[in-house]
OpenMM code with the backbone's topology and positions (N, CA, C; nanometers):
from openmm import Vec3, app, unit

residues = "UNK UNK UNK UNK UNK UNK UNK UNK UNK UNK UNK UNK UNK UNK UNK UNK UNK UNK UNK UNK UNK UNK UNK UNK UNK UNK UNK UNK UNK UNK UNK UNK UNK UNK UNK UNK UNK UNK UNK UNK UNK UNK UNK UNK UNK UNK UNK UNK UNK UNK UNK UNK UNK UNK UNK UNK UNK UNK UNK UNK UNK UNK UNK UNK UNK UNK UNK UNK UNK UNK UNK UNK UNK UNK UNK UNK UNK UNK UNK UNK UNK UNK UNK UNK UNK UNK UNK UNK UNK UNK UNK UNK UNK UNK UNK UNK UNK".split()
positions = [
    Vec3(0.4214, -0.5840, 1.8265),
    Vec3(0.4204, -0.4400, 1.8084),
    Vec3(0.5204, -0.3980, 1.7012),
    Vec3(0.6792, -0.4689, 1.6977),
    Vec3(0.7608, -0.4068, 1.5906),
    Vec3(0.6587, -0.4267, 1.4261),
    Vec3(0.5857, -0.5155, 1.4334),
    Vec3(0.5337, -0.5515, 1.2787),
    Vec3(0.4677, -0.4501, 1.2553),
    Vec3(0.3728, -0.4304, 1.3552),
    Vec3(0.2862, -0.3003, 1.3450),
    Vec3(0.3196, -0.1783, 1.3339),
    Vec3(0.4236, -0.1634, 1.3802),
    Vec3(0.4954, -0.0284, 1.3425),
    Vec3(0.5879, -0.0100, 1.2126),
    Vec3(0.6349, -0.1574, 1.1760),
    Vec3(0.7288, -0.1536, 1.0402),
    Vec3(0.5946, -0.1274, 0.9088),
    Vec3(0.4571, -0.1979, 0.9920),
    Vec3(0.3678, -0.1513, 0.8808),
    Vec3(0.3296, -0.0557, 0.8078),
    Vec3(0.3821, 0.0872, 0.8968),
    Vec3(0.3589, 0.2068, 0.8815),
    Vec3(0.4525, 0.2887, 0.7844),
    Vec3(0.6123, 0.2045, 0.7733),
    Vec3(0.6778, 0.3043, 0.7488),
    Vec3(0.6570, 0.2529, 0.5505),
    Vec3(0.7362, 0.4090, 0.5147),
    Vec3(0.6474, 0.4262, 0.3738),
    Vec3(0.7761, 0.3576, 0.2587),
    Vec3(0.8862, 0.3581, 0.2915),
    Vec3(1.0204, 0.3047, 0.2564),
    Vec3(1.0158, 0.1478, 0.2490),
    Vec3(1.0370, 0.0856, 0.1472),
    Vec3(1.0571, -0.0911, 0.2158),
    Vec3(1.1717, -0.1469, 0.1773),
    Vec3(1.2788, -0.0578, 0.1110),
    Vec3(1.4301, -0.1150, 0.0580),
    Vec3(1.4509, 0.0465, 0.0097),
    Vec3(1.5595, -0.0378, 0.0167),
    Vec3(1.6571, 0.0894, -0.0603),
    Vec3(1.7448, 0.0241, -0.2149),
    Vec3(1.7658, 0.0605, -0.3291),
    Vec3(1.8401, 0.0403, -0.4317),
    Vec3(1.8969, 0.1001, -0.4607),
    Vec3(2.0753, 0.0806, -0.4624),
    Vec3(2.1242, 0.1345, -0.5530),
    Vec3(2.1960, 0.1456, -0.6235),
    Vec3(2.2800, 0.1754, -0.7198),
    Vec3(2.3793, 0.1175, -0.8811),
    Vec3(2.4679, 0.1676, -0.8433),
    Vec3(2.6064, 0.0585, -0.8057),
    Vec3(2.7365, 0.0736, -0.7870),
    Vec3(2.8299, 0.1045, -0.9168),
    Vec3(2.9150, 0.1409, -0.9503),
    Vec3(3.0692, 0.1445, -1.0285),
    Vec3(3.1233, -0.0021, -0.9742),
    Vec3(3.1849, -0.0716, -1.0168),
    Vec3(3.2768, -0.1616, -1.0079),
    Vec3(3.4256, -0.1672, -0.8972),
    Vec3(3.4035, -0.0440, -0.8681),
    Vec3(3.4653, -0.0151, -0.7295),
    Vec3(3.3651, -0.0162, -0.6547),
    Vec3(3.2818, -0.0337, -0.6107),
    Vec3(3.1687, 0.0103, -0.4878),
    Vec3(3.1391, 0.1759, -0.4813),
    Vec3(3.1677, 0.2494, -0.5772),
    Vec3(3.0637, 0.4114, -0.5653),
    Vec3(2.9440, 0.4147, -0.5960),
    Vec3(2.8698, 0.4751, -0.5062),
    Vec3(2.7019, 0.4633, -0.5478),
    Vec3(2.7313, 0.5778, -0.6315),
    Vec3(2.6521, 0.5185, -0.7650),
    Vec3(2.6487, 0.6118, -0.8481),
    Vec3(2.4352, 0.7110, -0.8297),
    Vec3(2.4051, 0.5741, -0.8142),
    Vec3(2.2145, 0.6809, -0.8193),
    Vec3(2.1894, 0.5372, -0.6801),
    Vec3(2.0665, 0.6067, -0.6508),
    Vec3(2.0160, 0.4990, -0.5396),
    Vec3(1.8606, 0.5621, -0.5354),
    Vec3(1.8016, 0.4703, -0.4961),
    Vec3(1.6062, 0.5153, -0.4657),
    Vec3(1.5382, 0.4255, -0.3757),
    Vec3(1.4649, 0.5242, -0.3008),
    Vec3(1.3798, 0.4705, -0.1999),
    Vec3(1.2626, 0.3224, -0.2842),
    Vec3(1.2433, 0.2386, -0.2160),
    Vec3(1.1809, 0.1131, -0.2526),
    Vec3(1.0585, 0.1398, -0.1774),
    Vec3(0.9142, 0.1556, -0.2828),
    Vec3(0.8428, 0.1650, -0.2007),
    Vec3(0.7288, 0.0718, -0.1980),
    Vec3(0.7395, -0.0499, -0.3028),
    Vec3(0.6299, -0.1612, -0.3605),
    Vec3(0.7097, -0.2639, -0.3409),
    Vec3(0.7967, -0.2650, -0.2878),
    Vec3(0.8983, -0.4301, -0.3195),
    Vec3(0.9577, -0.4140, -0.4097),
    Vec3(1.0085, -0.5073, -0.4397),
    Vec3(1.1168, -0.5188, -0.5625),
    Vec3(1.0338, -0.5552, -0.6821),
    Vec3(1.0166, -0.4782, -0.7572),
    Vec3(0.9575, -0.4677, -0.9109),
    Vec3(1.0710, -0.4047, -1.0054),
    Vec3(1.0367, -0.4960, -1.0889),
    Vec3(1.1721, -0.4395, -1.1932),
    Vec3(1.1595, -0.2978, -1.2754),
    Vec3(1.0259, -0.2274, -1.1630),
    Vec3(1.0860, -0.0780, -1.2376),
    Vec3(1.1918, -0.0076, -1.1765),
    Vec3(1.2399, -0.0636, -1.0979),
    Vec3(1.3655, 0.0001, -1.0129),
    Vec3(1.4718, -0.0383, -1.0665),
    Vec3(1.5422, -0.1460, -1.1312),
    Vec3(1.6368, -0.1444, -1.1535),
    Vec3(1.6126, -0.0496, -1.3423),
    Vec3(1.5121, -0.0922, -1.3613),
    Vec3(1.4902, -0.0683, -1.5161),
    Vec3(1.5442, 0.1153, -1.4993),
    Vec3(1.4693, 0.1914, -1.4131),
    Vec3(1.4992, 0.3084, -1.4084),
    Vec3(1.6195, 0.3596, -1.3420),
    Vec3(1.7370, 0.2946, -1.2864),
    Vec3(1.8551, 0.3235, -1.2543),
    Vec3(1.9459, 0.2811, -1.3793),
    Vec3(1.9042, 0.1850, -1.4493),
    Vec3(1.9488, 0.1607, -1.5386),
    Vec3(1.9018, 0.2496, -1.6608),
    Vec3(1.8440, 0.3012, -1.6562),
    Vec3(1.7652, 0.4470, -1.7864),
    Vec3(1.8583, 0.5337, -1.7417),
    Vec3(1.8295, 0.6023, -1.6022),
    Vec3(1.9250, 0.6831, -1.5177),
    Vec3(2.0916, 0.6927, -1.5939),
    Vec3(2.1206, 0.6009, -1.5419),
    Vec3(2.2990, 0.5747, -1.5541),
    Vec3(2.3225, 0.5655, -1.6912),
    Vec3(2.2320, 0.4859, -1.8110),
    Vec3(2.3125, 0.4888, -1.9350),
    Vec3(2.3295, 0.5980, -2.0212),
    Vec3(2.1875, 0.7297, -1.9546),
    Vec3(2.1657, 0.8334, -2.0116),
    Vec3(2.2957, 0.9516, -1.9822),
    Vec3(2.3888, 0.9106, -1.9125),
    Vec3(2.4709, 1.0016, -1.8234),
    Vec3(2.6238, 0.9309, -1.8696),
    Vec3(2.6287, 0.8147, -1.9260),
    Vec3(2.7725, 0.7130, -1.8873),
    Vec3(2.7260, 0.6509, -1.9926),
    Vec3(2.8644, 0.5672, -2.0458),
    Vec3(2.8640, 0.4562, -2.1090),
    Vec3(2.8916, 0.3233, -2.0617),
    Vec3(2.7867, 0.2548, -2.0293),
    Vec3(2.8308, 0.1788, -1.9463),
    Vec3(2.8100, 0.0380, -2.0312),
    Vec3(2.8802, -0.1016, -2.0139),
    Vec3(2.9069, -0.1727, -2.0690),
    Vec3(2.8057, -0.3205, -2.0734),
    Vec3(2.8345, -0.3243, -1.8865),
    Vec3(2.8304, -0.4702, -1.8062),
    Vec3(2.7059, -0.3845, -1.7260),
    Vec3(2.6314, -0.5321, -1.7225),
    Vec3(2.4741, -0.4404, -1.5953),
    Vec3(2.4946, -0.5903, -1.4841),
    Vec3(2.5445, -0.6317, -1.3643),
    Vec3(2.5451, -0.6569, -1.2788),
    Vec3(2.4616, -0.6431, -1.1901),
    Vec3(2.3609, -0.7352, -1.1542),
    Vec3(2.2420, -0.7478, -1.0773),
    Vec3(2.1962, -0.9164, -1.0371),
    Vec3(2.1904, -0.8944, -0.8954),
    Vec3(2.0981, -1.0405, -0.8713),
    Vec3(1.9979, -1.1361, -0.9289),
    Vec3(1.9107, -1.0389, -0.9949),
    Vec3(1.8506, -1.0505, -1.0590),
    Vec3(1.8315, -1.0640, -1.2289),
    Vec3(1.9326, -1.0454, -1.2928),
    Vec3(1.9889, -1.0457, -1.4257),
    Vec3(1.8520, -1.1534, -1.4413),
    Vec3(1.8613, -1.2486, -1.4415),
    Vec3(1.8056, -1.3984, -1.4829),
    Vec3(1.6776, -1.3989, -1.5383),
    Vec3(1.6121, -1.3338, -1.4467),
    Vec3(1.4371, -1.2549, -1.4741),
    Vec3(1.4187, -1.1511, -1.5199),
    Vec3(1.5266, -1.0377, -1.4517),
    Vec3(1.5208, -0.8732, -1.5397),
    Vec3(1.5638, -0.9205, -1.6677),
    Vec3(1.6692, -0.9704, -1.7200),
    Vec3(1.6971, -0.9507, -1.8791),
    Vec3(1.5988, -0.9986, -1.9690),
    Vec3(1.4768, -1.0975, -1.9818),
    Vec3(1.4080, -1.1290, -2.0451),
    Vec3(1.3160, -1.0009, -2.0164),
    Vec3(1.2922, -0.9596, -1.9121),
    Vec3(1.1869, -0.8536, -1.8931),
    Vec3(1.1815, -0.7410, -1.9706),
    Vec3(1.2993, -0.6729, -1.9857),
    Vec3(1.3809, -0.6112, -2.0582),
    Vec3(1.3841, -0.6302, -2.1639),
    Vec3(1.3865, -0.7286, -2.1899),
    Vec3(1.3321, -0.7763, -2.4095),
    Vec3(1.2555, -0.7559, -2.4464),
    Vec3(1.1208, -0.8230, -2.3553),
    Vec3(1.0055, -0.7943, -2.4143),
    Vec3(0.9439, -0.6758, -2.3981),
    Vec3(0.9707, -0.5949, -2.2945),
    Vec3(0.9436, -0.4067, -2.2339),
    Vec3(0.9605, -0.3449, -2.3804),
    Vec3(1.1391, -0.3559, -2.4281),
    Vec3(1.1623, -0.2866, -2.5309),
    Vec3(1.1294, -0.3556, -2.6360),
    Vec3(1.0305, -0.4377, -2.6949),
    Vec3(1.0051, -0.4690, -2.8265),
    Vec3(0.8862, -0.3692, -2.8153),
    Vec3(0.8127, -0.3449, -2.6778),
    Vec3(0.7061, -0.2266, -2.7429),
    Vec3(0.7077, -0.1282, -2.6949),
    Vec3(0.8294, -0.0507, -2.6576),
    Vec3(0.9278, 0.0644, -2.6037),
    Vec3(1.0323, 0.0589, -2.6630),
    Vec3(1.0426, 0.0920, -2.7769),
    Vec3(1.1597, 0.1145, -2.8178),
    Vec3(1.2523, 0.1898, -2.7922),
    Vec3(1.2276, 0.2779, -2.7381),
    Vec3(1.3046, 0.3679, -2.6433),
    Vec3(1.3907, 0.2988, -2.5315),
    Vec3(1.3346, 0.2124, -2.5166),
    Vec3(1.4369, 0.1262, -2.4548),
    Vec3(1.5374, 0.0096, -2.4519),
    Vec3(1.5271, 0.0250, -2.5869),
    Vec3(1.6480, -0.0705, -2.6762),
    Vec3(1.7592, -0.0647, -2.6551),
    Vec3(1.8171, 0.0637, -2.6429),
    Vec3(1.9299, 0.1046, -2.6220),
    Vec3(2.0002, 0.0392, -2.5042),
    Vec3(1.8878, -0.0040, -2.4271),
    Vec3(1.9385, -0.0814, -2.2642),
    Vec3(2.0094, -0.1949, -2.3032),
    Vec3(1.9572, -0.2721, -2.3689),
    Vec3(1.9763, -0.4201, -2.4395),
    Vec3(2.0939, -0.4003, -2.5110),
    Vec3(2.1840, -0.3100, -2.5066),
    Vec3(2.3552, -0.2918, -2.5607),
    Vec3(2.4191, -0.3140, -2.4730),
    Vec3(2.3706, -0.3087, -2.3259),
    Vec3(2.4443, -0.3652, -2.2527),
    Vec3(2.4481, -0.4862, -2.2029),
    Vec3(2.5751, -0.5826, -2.1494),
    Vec3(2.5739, -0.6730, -2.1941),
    Vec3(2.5467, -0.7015, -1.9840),
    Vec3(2.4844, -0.8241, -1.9793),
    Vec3(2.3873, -0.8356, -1.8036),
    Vec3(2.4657, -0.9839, -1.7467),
    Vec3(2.5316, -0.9768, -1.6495),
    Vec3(2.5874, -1.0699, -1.5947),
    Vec3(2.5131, -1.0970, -1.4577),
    Vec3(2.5751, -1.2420, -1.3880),
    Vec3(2.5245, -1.2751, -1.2199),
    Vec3(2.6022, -1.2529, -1.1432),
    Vec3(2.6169, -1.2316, -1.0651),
    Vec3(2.7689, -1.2719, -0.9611),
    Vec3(2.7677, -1.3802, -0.9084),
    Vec3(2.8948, -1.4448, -0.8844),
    Vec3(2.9051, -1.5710, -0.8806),
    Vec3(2.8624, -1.6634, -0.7777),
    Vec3(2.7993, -1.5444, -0.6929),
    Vec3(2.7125, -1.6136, -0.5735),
    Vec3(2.5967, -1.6504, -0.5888),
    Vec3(2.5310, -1.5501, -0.7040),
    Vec3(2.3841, -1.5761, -0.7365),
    Vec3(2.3622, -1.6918, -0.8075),
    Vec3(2.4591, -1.6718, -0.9280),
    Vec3(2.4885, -1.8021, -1.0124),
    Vec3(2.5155, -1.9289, -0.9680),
    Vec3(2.5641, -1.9563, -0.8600),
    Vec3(2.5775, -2.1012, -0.7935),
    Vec3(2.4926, -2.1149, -0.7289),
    Vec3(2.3629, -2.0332, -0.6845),
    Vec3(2.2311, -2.0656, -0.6057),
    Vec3(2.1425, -2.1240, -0.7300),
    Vec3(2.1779, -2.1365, -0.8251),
    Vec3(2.0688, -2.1890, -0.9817),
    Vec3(2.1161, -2.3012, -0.9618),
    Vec3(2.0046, -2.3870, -1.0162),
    Vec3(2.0017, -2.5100, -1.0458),
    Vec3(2.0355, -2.5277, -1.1776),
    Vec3(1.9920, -2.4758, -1.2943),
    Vec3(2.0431, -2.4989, -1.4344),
    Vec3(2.0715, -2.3852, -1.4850),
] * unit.nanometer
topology = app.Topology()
chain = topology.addChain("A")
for resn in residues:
    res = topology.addResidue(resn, chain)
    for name in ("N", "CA", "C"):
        topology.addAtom(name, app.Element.getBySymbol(name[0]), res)
C-alpha cells in the first residue's frame, strides 16, 4: 500500500543551491527525477542574481559535458561555462578513473 500511495504524490525530490556556508539560496520541487534541467535552471537562476565562481554538484561529471554541448547551440548559455564545476570529495572517491 505505501508504494501505491507514494505513486500518487506529484513531488519526487526536492533541489536546492547552497552558499558555501549551507544557505539555501533557490530550491524546486522535483517532479521527473533528476534531469539536468534542474540543476541547469538553478544554476541560470543564481548566476543571473550573483557572481558566482565554483558550481559544486554530485553530479558535475555528467552535468558539465551536458552543459557544453546545451550551450554550443544556446548560446545564451555560455555564460554558465565561466564557472568553474567541482565534485566533493565523497563523490570523487566513488569514481573509478
Amino acid at each position: 500500500e505505501t508504494a501505491r500511495r507514494a505513486s500518487k504524490l506529484d513531488e519526487e525530490g526536492l533541489e536546492v543551491a547552497v552558499c558555501r556556508h549551507g544557505v539555501i539560496l533557490k530550491g524546486l520541487n522535483m517532479y521527473r527525477g533528476e534531469i539536468f534541467a534542474y540543476p541547469l535552471f538553478l544554476q541560470k537562476e543564481l548566476q543571473a542574481v550573483t557572481n558566482i565562481h565554483f558550481y559544486c554538484t554530485d553530479i558535475s561529471c555528467k552535468y558539465w559535458p551536458y552543459l557544453q554541448k546545451t550551450s554550443a547551440s544556446m548560446p545564451e548559455l555560455s555564460p554558465l561555462l565561466q564557472m568553474r564545476p567541482f565534485l566533493s570529495v565523497m563523490h570523487a572517491k566513488a569514481h573509478s578513473t
